[in-house]
C-alpha positions in Angstrom: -54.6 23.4 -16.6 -51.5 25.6 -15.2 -50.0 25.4 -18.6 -53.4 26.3 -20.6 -53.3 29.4 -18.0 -49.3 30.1 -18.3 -50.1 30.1 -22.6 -53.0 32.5 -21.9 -50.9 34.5 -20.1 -48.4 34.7 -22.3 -50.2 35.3 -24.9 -52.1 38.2 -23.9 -48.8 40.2 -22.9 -47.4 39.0 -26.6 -49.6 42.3 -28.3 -47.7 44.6 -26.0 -44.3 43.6 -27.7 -43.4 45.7 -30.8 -41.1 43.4 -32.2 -43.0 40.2 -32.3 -45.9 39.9 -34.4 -47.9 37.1 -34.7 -49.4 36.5 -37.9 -51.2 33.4 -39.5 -47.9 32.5 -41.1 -46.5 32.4 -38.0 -47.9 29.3 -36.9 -47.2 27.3 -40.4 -45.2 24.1 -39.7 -42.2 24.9 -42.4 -39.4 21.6 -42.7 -36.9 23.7 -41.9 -37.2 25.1 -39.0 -38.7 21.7 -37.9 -35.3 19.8 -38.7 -33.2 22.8 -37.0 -35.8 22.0 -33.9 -35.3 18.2 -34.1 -31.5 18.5 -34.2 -31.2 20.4 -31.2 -34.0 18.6 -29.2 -33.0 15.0 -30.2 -30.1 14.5 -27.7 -32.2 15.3 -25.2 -35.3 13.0 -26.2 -32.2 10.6 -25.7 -31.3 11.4 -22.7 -35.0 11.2 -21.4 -36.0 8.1 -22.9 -32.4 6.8 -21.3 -33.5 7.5 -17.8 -37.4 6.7 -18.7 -36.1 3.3 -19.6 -34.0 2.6 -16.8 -36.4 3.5 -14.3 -38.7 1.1 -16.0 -36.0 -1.7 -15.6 -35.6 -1.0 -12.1 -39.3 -0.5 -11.3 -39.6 -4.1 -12.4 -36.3 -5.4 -10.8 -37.6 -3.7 -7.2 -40.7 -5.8 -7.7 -39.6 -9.2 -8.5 -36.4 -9.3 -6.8 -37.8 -7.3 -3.3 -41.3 -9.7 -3.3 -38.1 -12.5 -2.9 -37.3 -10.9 0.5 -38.6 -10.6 3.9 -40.0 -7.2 3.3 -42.1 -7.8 0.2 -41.8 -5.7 -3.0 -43.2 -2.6 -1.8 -40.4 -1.6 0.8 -37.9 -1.5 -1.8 -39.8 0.6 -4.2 -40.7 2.5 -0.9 -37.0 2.8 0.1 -35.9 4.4 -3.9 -39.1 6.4 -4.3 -37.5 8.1 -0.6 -34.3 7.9 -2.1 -35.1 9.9 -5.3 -37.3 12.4 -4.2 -34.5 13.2 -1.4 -32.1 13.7 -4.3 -33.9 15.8 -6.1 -32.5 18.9 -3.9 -29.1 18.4 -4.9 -29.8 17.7 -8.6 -31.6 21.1 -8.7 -28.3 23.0 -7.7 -26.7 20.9 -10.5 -29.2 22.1 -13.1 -29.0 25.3 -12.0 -25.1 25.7 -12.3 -25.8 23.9 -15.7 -28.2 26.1 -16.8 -27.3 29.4 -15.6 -23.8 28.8 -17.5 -24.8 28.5 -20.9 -26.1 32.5 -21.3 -22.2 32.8 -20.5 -21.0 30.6 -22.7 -22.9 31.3 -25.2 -22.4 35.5 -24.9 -18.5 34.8 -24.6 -18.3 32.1 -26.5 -19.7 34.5 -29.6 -17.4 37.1 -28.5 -14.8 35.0 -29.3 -13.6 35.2 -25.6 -12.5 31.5 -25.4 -10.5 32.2 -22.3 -14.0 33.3 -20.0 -15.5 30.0 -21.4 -12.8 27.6 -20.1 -12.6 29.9 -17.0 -16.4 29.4 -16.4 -16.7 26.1 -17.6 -13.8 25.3 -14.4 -15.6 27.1 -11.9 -18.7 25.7 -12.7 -17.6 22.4 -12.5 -15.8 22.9 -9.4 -19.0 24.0 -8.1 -20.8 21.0 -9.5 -17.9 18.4 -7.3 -18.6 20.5 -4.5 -22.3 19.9 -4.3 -21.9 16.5 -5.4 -20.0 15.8 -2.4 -21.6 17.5 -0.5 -24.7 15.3 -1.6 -22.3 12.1 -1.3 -21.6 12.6 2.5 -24.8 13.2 3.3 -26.3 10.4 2.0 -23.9 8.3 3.6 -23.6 9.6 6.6 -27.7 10.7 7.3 -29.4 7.9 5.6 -31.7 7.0 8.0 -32.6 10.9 8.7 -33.1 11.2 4.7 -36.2 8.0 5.0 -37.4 9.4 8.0 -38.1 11.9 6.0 -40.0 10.2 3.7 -41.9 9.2 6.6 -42.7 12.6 7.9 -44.0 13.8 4.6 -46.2 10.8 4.0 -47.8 11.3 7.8 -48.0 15.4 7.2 -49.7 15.0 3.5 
């Protein structure tokens, strides 16, 4: 429904714009443009159905292998469910240094300034091993504060 609203939204301010027009023709499906969309979106279809399917394997490896222990197969689904969602902080700060450096790439990279792409592209990364480590120590060194967590949440909600 958020999306149906966000659309509506969108499309109401979409009039207001002199430069886009939306015509009939506008919403024709042309080869083209579909095979321009494909090339760039198909690495990342990938890349999803890479990380759909390997949850799916370890889904089902957390089940048979955990109902073989003491704790049943729900703990360790439990435990990575805790475990993901924890991780999901520190994964956003590494999308967002991804994703906030590709308008400067992109702008220096078309101004030929080759030397602000490298210089970016090391800084971000640098940032990117610094959160990353960050996120290592504390996962070693907190874990039981990190499932507690998990806890709290599921007793507040």
């Amino acid at each position: 429904m958020s999306q149906v609203v966000s659309a509506l939204i969108a499309l109401s301010y979409l009039p207001k714009f002199r430069t886009v027009s939306l015509r009939r023709e506008s919403f024709r499906i042309r080869l083209t443009i579909l095979k321009q969309i494909s090339r760039l979106g198909i690495a990342y279809f990938f890349f999803q159905f890479v990380i759909m399917f390997s949850q799916v394997v370890l889904n089902n490896m957390l089940i048979r292998y955990g109902a073989l222990s003491v704790y049943g197969s729900d703990i360790p689904l439990a435990v990575v469910a805790v475990v993901s969602k924890s991780s999901v902080l520190f994964l956003s700060i590494l999308q967002g240094i991804g994703q906030s450096t590709q308008p400067i790439f992109g702008f220096n990279y078309g101004a030929k300034r080759y030397d602000r792409v490298k210089e970016t592209y090391w800084k971000a990364l640098s940032a990117a091993l610094v959160v990353s480590f960050i996120a290592f120590i504390v996962f070693q060194v907190f874990p039981r504060q990190i499932l507690s967590i998990g806890r709290l949440w599921k007793l507040c909600f």
